[in-house]
C-alpha positions as CSV (number, residue, x, y, z in Angstrom):
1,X,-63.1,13.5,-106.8
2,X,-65.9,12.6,-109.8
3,X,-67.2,15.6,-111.3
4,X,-71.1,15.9,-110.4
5,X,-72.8,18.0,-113.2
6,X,-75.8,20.1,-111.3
7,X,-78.4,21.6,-112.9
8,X,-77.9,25.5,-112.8
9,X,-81.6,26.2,-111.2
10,X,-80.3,24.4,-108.2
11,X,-77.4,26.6,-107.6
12,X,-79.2,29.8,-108.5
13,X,-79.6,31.2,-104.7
14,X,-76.2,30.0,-103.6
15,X,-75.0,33.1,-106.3
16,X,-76.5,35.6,-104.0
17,X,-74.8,34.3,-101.2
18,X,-70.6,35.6,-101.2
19,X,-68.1,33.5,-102.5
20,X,-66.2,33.0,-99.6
21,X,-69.1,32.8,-97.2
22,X,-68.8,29.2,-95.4
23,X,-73.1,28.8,-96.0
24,X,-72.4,28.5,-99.2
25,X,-70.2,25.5,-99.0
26,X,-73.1,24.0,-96.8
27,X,-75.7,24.8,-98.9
28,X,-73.6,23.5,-102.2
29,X,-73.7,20.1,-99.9
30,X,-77.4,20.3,-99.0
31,X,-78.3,20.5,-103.1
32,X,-76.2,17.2,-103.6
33,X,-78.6,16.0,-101.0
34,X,-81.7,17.1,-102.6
35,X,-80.0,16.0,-106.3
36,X,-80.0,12.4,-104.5
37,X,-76.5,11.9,-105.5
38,X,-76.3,8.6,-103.1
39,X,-73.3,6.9,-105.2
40,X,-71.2,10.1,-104.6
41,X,-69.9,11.5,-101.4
42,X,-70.7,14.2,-100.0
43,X,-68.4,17.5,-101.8
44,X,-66.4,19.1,-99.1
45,X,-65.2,22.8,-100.6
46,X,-62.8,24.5,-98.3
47,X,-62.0,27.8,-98.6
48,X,-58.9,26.8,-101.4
49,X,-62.0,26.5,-103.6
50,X,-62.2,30.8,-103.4
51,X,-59.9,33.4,-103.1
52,X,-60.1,34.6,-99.7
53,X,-57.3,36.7,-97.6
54,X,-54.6,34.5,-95.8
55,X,-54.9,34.2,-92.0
56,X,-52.5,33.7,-89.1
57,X,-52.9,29.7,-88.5
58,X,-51.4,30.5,-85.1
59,X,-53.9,33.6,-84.0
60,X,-56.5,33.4,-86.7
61,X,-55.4,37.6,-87.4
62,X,-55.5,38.5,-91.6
63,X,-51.9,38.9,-92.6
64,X,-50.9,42.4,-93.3
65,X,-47.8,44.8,-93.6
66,X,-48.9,48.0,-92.0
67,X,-48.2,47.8,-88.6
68,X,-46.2,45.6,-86.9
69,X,-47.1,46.1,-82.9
70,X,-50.5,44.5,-84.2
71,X,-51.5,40.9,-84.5
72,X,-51.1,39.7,-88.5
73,X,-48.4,41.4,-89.2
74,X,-45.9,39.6,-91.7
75,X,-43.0,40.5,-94.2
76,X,-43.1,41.1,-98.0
77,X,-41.2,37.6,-98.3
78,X,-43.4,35.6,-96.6
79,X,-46.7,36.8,-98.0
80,X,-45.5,36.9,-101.7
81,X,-42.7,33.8,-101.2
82,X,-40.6,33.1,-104.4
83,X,-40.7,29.7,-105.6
84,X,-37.9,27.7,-105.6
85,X,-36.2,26.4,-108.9
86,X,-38.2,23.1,-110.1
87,X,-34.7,21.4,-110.4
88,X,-33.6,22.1,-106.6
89,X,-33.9,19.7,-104.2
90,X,-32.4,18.3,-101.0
91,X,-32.6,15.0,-100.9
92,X,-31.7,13.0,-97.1
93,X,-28.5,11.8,-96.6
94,X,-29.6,8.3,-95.8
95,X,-30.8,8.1,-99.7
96,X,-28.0,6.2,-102.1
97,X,-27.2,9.0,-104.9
98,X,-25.3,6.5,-107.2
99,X,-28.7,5.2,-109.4
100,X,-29.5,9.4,-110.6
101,X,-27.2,9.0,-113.2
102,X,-29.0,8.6,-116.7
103,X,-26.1,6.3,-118.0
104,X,-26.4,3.6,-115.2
105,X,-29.3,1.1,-114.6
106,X,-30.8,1.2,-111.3
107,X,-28.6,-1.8,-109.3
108,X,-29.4,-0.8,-105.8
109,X,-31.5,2.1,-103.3
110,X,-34.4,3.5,-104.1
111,X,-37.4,2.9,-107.0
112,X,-38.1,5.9,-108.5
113,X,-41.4,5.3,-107.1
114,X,-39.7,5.6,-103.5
115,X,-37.9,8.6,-104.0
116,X,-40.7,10.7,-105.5
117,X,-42.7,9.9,-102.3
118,X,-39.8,11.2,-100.3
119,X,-39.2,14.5,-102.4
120,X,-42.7,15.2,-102.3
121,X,-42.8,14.1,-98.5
122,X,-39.9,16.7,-97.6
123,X,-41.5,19.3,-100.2
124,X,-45.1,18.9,-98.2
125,X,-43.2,19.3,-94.7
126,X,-43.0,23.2,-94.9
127,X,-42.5,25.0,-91.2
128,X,-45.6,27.1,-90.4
129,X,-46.0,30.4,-91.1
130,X,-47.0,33.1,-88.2
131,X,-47.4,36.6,-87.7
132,X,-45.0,38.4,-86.1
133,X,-47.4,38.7,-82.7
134,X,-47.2,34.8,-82.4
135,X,-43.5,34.6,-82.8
136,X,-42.9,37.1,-80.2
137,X,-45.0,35.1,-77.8
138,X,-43.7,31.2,-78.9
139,X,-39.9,32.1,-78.9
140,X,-40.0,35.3,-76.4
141,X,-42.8,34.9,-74.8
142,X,-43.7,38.5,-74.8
143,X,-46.3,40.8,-76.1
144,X,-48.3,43.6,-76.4
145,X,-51.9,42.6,-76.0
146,X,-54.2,43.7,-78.7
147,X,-57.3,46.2,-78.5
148,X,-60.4,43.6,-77.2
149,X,-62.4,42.7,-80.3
150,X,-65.9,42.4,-80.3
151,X,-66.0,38.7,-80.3
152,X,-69.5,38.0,-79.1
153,X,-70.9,39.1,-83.1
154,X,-67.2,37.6,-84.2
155,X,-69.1,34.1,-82.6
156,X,-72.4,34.4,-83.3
157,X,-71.7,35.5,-86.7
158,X,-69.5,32.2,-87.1
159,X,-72.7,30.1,-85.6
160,X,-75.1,30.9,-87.7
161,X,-72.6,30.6,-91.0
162,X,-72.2,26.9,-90.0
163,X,-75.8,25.2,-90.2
164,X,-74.0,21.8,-88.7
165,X,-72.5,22.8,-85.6
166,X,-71.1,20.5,-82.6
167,X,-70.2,23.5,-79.7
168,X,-67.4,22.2,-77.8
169,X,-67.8,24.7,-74.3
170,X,-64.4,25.0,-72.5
171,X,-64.1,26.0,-69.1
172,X,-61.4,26.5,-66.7
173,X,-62.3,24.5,-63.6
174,X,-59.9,26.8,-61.4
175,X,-62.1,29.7,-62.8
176,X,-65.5,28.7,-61.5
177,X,-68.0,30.8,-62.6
178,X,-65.5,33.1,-64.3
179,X,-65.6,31.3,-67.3
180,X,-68.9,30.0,-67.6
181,X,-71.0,31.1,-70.2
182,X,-74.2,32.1,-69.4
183,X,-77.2,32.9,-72.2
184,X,-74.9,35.6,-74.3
185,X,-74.8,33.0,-77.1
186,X,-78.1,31.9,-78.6
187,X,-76.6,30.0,-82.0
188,X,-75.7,27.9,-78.9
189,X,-79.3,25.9,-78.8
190,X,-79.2,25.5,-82.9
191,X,-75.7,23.0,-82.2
192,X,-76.1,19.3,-82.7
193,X,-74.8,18.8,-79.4
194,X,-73.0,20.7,-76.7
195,X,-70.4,18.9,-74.6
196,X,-68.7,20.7,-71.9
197,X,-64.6,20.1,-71.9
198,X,-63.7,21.2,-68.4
199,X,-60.1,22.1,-68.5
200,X,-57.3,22.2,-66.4
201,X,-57.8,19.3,-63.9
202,X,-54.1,19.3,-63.5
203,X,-54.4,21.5,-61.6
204,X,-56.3,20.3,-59.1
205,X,-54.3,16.9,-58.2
206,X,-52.5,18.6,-55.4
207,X,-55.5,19.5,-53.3
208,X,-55.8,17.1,-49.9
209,X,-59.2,15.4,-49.3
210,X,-61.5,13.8,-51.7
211,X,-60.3,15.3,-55.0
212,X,-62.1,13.1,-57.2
213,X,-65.4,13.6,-54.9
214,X,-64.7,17.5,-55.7
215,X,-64.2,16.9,-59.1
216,X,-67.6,15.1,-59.5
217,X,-69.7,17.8,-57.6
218,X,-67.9,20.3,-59.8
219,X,-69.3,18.6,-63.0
220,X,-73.2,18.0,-61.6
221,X,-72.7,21.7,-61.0
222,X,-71.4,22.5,-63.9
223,X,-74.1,20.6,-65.9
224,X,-76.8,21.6,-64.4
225,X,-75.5,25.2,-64.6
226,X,-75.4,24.8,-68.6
227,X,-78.3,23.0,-69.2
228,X,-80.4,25.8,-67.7
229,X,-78.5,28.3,-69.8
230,X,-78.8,26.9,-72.9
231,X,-82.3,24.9,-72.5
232,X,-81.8,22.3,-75.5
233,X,-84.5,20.9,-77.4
234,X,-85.1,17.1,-77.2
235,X,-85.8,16.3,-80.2
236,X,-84.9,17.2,-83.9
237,X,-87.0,16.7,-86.9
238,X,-86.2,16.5,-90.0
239,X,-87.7,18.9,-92.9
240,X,-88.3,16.2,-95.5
241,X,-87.6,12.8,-96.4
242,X,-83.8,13.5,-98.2
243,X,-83.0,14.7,-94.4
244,X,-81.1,12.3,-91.9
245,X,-83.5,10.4,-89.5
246,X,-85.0,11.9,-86.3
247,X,-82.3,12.0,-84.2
248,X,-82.8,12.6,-80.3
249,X,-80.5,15.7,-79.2
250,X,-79.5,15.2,-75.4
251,X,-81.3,16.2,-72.7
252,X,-78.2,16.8,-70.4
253,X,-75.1,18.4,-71.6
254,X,-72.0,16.2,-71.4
255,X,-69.0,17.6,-69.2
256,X,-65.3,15.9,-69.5
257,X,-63.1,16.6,-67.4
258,X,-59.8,17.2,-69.6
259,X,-56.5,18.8,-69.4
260,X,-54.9,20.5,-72.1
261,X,-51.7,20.5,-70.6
262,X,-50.9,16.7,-70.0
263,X,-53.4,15.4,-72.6
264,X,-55.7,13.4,-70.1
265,X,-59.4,12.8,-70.9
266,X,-58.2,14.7,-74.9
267,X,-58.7,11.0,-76.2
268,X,-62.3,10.9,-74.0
269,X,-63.4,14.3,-76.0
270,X,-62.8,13.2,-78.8
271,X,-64.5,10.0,-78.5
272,X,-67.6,11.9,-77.3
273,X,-67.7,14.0,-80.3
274,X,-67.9,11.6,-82.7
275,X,-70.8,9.8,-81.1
276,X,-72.5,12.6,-81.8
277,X,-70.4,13.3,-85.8
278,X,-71.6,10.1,-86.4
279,X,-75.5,11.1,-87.2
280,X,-73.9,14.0,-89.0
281,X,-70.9,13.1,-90.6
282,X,-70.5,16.4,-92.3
283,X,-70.6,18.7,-89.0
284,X,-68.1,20.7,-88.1
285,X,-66.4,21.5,-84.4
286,X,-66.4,24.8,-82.7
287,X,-64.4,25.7,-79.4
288,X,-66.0,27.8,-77.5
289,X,-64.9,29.5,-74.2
290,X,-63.9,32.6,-71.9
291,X,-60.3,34.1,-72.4
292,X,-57.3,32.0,-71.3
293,X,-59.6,28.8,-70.9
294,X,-57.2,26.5,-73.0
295,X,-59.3,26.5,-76.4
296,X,-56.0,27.1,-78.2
297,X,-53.9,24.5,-76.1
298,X,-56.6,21.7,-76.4
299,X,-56.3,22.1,-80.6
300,X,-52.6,21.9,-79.7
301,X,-53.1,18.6,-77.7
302,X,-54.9,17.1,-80.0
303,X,-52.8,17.7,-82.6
304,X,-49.5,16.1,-80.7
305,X,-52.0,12.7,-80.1
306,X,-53.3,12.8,-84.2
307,X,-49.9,13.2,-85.7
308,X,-52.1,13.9,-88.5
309,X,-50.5,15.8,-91.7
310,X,-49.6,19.1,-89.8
311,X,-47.9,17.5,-86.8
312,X,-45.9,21.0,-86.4
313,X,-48.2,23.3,-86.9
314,X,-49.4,25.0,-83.6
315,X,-52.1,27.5,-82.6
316,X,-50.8,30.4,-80.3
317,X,-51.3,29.6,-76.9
318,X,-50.5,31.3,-74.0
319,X,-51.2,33.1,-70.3
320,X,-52.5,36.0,-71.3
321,X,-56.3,36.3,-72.4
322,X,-57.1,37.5,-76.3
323,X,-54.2,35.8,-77.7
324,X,-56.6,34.6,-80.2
325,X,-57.8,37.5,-82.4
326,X,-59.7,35.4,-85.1
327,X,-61.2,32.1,-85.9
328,X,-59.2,29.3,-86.9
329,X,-59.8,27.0,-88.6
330,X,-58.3,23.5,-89.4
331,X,-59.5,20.4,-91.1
332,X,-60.2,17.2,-89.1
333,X,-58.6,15.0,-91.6
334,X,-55.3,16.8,-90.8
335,X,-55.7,14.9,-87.2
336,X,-54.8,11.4,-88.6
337,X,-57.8,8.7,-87.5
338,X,-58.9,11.2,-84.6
339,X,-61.6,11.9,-85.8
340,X,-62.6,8.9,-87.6
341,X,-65.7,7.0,-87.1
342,X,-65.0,3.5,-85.3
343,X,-67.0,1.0,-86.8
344,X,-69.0,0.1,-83.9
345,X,-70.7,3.8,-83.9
346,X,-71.4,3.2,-88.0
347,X,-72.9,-0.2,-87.1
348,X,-75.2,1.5,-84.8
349,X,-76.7,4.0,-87.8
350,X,-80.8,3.8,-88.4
351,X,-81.6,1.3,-91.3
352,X,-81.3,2.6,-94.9
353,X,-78.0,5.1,-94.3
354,X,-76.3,5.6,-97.1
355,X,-72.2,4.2,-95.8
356,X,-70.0,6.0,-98.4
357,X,-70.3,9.4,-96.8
358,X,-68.5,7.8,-93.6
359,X,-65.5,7.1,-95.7
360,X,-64.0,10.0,-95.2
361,X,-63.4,12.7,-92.8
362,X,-65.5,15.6,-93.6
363,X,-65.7,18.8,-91.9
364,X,-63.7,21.5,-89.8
365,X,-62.3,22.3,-86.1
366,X,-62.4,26.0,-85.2
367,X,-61.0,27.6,-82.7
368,X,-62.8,31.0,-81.4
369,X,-61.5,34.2,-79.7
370,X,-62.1,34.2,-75.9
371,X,-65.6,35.6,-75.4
372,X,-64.8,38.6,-72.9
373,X,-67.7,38.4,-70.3
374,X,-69.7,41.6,-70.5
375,X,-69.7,41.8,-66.6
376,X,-65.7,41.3,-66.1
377,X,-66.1,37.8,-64.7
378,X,-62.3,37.6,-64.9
379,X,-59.8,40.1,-63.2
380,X,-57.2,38.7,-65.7
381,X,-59.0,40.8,-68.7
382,X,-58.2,44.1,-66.7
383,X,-54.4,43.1,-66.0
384,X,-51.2,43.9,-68.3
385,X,-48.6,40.6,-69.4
386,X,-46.6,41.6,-66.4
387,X,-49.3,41.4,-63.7
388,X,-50.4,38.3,-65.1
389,X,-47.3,36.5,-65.0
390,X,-47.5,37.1,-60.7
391,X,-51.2,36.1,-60.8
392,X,-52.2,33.4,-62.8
393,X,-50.8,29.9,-61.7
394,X,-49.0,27.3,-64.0
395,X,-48.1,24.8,-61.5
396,X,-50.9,22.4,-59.6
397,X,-52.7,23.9,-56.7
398,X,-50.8,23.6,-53.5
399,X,-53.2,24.8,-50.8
400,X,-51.7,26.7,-48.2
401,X,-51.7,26.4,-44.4
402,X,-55.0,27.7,-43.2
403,X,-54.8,31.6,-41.9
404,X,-56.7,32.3,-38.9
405,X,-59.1,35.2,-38.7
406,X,-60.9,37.0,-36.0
407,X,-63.4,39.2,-35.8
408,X,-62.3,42.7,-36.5
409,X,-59.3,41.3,-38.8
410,X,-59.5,41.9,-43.0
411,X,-57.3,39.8,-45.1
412,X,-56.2,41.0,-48.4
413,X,-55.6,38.9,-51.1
414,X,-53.0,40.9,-52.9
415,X,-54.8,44.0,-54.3
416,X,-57.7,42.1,-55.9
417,X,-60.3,41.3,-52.9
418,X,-60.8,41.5,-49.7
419,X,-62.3,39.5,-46.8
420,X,-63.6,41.2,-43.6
421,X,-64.5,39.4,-40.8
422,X,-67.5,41.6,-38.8
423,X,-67.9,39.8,-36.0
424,X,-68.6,35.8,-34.3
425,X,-69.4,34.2,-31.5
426,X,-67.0,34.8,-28.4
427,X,-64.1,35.6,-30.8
428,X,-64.3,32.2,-32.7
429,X,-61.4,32.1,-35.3
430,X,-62.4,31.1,-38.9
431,X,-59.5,30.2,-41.4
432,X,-58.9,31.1,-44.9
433,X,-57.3,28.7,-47.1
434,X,-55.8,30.2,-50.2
435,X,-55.8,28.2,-53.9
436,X,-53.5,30.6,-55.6
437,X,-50.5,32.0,-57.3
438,X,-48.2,31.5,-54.5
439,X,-46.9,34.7,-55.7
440,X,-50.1,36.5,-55.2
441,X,-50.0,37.6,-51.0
442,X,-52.0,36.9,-48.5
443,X,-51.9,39.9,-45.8
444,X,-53.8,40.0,-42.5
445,X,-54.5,43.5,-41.1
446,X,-56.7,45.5,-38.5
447,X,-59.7,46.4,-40.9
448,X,-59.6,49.5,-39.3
449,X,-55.9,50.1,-41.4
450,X,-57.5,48.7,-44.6
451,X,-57.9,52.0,-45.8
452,X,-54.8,53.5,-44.6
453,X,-52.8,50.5,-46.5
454,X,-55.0,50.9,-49.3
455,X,-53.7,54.7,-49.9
456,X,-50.1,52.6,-50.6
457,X,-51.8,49.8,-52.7
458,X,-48.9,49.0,-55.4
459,X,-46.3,50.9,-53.7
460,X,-45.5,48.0,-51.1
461,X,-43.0,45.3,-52.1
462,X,-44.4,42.4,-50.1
463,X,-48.3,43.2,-50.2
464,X,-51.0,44.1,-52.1
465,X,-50.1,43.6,-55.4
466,X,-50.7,42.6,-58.4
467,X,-51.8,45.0,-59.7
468,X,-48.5,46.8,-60.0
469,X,-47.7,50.4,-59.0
470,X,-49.8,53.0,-57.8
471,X,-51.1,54.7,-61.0
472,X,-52.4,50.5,-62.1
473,X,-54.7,50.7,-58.4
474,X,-56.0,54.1,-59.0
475,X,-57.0,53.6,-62.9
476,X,-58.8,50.5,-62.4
477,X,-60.2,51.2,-58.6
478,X,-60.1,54.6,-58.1
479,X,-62.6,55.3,-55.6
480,X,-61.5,51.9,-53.0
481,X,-62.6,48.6,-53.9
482,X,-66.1,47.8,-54.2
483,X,-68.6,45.7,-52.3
484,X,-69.5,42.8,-53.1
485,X,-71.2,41.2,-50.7
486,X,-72.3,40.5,-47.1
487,X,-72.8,36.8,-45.6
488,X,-74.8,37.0,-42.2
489,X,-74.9,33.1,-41.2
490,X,-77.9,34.1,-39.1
491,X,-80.0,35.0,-42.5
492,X,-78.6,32.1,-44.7
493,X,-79.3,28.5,-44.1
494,X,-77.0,27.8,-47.9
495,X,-73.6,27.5,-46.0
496,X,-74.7,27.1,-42.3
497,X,-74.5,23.1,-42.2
498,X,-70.9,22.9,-43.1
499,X,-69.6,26.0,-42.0
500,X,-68.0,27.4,-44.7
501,X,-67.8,28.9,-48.1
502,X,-65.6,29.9,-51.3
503,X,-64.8,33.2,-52.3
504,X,-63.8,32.6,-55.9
505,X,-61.8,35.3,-58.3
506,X,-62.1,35.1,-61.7
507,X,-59.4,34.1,-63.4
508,X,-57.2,33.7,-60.3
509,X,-58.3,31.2,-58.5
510,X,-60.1,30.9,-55.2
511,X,-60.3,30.9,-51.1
512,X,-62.0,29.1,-48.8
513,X,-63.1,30.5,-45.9
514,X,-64.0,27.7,-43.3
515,X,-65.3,27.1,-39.7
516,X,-67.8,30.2,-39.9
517,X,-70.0,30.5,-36.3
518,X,-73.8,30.2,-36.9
519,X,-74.0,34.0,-36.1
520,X,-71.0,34.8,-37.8
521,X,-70.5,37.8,-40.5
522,X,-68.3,38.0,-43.6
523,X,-68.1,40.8,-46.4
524,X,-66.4,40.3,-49.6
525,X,-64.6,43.4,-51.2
526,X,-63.2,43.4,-54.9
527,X,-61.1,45.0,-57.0
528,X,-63.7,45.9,-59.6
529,X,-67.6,45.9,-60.1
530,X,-69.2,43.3,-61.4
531,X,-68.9,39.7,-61.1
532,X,-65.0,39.0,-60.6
533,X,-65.2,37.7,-57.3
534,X,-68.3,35.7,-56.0
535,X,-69.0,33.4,-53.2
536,X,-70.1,30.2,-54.1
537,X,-70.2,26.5,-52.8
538,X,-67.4,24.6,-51.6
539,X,-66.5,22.2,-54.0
540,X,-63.5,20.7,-52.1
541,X,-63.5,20.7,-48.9
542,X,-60.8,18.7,-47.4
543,X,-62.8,16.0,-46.4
């Protein structure tokens, strides 16, 4: 890159800002701007340019040596590695050996051209490095989750360090509202855009009916949902004349339906991002989301499609919420062409802007800790690994045979709600349809036993569980589970026309409860307070 010589009154106030404080990099690219430095790109300064603290690229945790139950934690060897002799090198087998020797010409194999790219080829391929915490969970799959940070000023403190922000919102769509974001994040309204990457449609394939026609009522509810929350602004305008153009932020909030897992719609993401990296070619990307909502696996996804420079190196994914305990951060040139602008979005660029800062890839993709909702909107961050591993599903969604209810009947769904059934008209039967964890039970009982079986919650083999054992019920419920709600069909008109309803929990997945009377009455029970289960519209109804 061409050294630019800047005038020392321009960087006077980034001095007062820390060194390794990511505004300053910004603002270090804003006084190019000002300097009207057209015939030089844009400087990017990553955070080689200052000494800062090495992080876990797999959980985002500062590398340390004190403890090693906690996230970050790393041996002597691998923080302070010893260099290899200069003179040591492995070359492949498939390389001819016979032209090395200073007394012969070169007759046949490689140039010496083609075998330094190769050494430093094999010398750049170096396996990634980890804490401990992320090696237990990738080869073992175990772990001990860490304390809950406080990632909501972890976040906004990240927002407002990045002036040029695209927030990428990821939400589970088998956790619906569980892992919505409500107005807890204002930096949200200062992004350049906000698209909505609705994760795990995998597994909803499985589900009889109109799947696709649930899908698309899920993402108009979705988007509306978010564009209340957030309430962007329609236009920006510029501060001065060295500024980009006026460029109209979106009035609705763009939801793709993606899946982390088998890569579909990752390709249709990314192309939505970069319509909007076009008008600022030196934003970065931010992930945002609820625990366990995929943010780690989509960076993972679209690392296998890039096959960029860092084809091995992973972030830590897995079932259990937190696993991320600090932002990460990777570059989006290490993606391949990803994230590269097609020429078709330059040519469509106001009049006047200048080209050479589209030449190359400028500018970060971070990936955030789970925001824990301040409401426990998900069960799953209340349960331990091994509770988790009999609640939360992997596999596609296979709905269950409808169980029939009448009135005077509760059904528990393992030991984390409830569903009593008051009273109908002449004993009409309504059915409950689970979308869960086919390990997570389903038991029908007399609600007048519901708190007789309750006493034994954890202790039966077969029913109400998760959670496990008897002390796990009484710490997190120990008066009885709470209620939530009451649904008299005679006082609400929402669910009367089709007869039927969704009792959603958090992080688990969902019921529907279907062929209600008009005069019918339902309560819903949970495990905790708050909002971890919640009845809400039927978004697929079999139809």
């Amino acid at each position: 890159m061409n050294r630019v010589r800047i005038s020392s009154k321009l960087l006077f106030p980034l001095s007062r800002l820390p060194r390794t404080c990511p505004a300053r990099i910004h603002e270090f690219n804003a006084v190019l701007q000002v300097a009207r430095l057209q015939r030089y790109p844009l400087v990017e300064l990553t955070s080689r340019s200052f000494s800062t603290p090495r992080t876990c690229s797999g959980c985002g945790a500062p590398f340390h040596q004190s403890t090693p139950a906690t996230p970050g934690f790393i041996s002597g060897k691998l923080v302070n590695p010893q260099k290899p002799p200069l003179s040591v090198h492995k070359l492949p087998s498939v390389v001819p050996t016979s032209h090395l020797d200073s007394n012969k010409e070169l007759a046949e194999g490689l140039t010496p051209r083609e075998l330094k790219a190769l050494l430093q080829k094999e010398k750049d391929e170096k396996p990634q490095v980890v804490c401990q915490y992320c090696h237990d969970l990738k080869a073992y799959n175990k772990t001990s989750l860490p304390p809950r940070p406080d990632t909501a000023k972890m976040l906004q403190r990240h927002l407002r360090s990045i002036p040029n922000n695209i927030s990428v919102l990821v939400i589970d769509s088998a956790d619906i509202p569980g892992s919505m974001l409500s107005n807890e994040i204002p930096e949200l309204r200062n992004s350049k855009a906000v698209i909505v990457a609705l994760n795990k449609i995998d597994l909803l394939k499985n589900i009889k009916g109109d799947v696709n026609g649930g899908i698309s009522k899920l993402i108009k509810w979705v988007q509306k949902k978010v564009e209340k929350d957030i309430s962007l602004l329609e236009t920006s305008q510029p501060e001065s004349e060295s500024d980009s153009p006026i460029v109209p932020k979106p009035t609705t909030v763009e939801v793709i339906p993606i899946s982390s897992k088998t890569g579909d719609g990752v390709l249709n993401l990314i192309d939505y991002i970069n319509k909007h990296r076009v008008y600022h070619p030196t934003s970065d990307v931010t992930l945002i989301g609820r625990p366990n909502a995929g943010k780690s696996r989509l960076i993972n996804a679209i690392t296998a499609l890039g096959n960029g420079e860092t084809p091995n190196h992973k972030n830590t994914d897995s079932i259990y919420p937190g696993t991320t305990v600090g932002v990460v951060s990777r570059p989006l040139s290490s993606f391949g062409i990803l994230f590269n602008f097609p020429l078709k979005l330059i040519d469509s660029l106001p009049p006047g802007t200048p080209r050479p800062m589209y030449s190359n890839v400028i500018g970060n993709l971070y990936d955030t800790p789970g925001l824990f909702s301040p409401n426990l909107a998900q069960i799953t961050e209340l349960l331990t690994p091994q509770e988790l591993s009999k609640a939360v599903t992997k596999a596609p969604f296979n709905p269950r045979k409808a169980i029939p209810l009448i009135p005077g009947k509760s059904c528990f769904l393992g030991a984390l709600a409830r569903i009593d059934y008051i009273s109908g008209f002449k004993n009409t039967k309504i059915g409950i349809v689970p979308f869960m964890h086919d390990q997570v039970p389903i038991h029908v009982c007399r609600s007048k036993r519901v708190e007789e079986l309750w006493e034994n919650a954890g202790e039966y083999p077969d029913i109400l569980f998760p959670p496990l054992k008897k002390n796990r019920v009484d710490l997190l419920a120990p008066t009885g589970m709470h209620f939530i709600t009451r649904i008299d069909m005679t006082k609400t008109a929402q669910w009367k026309q089709k007869k039927m309803f969704d009792v959603a929990v958090g992080g688990i997945g969902w019921v529907r409860v279907e062929n209600v009377p008009d005069d019918g009455v339902v309560e819903v029970w949970g495990l905790v307070k708050g909002s971890s289960v919640v009845v809400r519209d039927p978004f697929f109804t079999g139809e």
